[in-house]
C-alpha positions, 0 to 999 in steps of 0.5 A, a space after each residue: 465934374 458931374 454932379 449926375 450921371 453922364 452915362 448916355 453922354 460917353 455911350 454917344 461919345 464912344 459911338 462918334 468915336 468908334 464911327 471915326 475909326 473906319 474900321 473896314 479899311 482894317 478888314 479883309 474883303 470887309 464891306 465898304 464901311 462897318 455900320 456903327 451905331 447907339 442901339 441895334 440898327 432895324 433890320 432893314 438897315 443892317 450891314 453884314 457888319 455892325 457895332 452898337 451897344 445892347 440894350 441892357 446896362 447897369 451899375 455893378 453894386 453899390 456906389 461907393 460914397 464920401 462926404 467932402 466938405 459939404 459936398 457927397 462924392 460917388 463912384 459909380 461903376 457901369 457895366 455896358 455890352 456892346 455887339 459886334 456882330 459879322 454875317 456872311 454867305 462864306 462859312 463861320 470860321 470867316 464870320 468869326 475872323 472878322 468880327 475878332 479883327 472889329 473887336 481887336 480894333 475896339 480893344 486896341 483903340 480903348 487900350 490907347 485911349 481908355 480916359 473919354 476925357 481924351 477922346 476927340 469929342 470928349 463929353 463935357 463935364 463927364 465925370 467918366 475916369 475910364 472904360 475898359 474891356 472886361 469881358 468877351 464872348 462870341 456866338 455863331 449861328 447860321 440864319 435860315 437863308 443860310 447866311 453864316 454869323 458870328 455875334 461877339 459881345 465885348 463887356 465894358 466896365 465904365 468908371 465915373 466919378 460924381 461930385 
């Protein structure tokens, strides 16, 4: 069990999780592959399909800590955004379709497998209990190339366990 925070470590996890997903194969007339990674990819790298964590992450309030023997015990709840974003020339409603059936995939996939000591390549010695969805919101915009976009914010709640 960790004795630290091993945050970056389930992010990185998640990412490699995700990436193995192969989401595309799940959308309709999707792009040959879903671009997935850690943080916002450069704008010249950018797929019309993309998912990686936003920037900001944080804990939610105060840990909650116990003494255990000689030993001080934390649980540490992290609140994590990770971005699905969809552009493309067709209208918003098609945008937003696709970045749903991208967000349905993460949903589904997290519902079967919220323990990242599950997961395939599960970070060792992770003190993380579970992540799950706890929030979503959605935003279209239109880019001045006339590009229609959609970009869904997915809310996770990270639960770790500290010795």
């Amino acid at each position: 069990m960790a004795t630290t925070t091993t945050i970056t470590e389930v992010k990185r996890a998640f990412v490699d999780e995700l990436t193995a997903l192969a989401m595309a194969s799940a959308t309709a007339a999707a792009p040959t592959s879903v671009q997935v990674a850690y943080a916002r990819p450069k704008v010249d790298q950018v797929r019309s399909e993309a998912v990686y964590f936003a920037g900001d992450m944080s804990t939610a309030g105060a840990p909650e800590q116990r003494l255990s023997g000689a030993r001080r015990r934390r649980e540490m709840t992290w609140d994590l955004e990770l971005v699905v974003e969809s552009t493309i020339i067709s209208d918003s409603e098609n945008a937003e379709k696709r970045a749903f059936v991208i967000v349905g995939l993460i949903e589904d996939w997290l519902a079967s497998n919220a323990q990242p000591a599950e997961w395939s390549n599960a970070p060792v010695a992770s003190g993380a209990l579970f992540v799950l969805v706890n929030s979503i919101r959605s935003e279209l915009s239109e880019s001045p190339e006339g590009f229609q976009s959609v970009t869904v914010s997915i809310g996770l709640m990270v639960k770790e366990f500290l010795v």
